[in-house]
C-alpha positions in Angstrom: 19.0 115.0 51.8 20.3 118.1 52.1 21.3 118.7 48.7 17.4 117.9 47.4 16.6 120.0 49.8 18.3 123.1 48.2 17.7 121.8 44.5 14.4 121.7 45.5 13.9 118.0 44.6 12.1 117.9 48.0 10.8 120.5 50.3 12.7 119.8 53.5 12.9 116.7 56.1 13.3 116.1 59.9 15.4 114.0 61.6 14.6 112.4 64.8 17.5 110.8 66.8 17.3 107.5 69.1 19.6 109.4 71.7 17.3 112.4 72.0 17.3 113.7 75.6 14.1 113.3 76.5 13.3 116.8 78.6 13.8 118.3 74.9 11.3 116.4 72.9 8.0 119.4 72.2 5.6 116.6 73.3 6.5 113.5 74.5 3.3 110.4 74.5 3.2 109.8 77.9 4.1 105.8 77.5 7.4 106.9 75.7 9.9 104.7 75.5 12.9 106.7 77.6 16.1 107.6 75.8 18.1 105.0 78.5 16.1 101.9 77.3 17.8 102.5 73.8 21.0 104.8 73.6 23.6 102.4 74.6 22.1 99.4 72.6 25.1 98.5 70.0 24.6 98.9 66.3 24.8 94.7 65.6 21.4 94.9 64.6 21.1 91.3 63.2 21.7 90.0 66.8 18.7 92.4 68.2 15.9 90.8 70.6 12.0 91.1 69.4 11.8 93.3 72.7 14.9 95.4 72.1 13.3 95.9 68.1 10.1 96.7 69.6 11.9 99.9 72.2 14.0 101.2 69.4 11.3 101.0 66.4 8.6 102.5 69.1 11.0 105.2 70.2 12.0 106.3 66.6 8.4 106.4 65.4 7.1 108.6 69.0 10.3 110.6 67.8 9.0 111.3 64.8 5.6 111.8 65.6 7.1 114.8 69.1 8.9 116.5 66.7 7.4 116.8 62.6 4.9 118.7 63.6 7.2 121.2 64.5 8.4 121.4 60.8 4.8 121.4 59.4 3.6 124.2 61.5 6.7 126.2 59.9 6.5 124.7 56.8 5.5 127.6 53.8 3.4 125.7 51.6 
């Protein structure tokens, strides 16, 4: 990503991190799912309960949503 990035294939990207300490996210919903219910979850994802799918898929996408507009608002296009 970094590479299209400077070739200019894309104009930039943002990543979002499950272990994100929560005190740092710009604007956190306020029925986030916290960083504890997901960063010590192991990476044997085929073995993963609907409910443990359902914190780390909600966290990534509130991630996503606290931080891009960060990137946007400082985006020059």
């Amino acid at each position: 990503m970094h590479e299209w990035a400077a070739s200019g294939c894309i104009d930039g990207f943002a990543l979002a991190y499950l272990g994100m300490k929560d005190h740092r996210l710009p604007a956190p919903p306020a029925d986030s799912v916290p960083r504890s219910a997901v960063a010590t979850y192991p990476t044997n994802f085929a073995a993963m309960t609907r409910t443990h799918f359902g914190a780390i898929t909600t966290r990534g996408e509130q991630l996503m949503r606290s931080v891009l507009p960060m990137y946007l608002r400082s985006s020059p296009h």
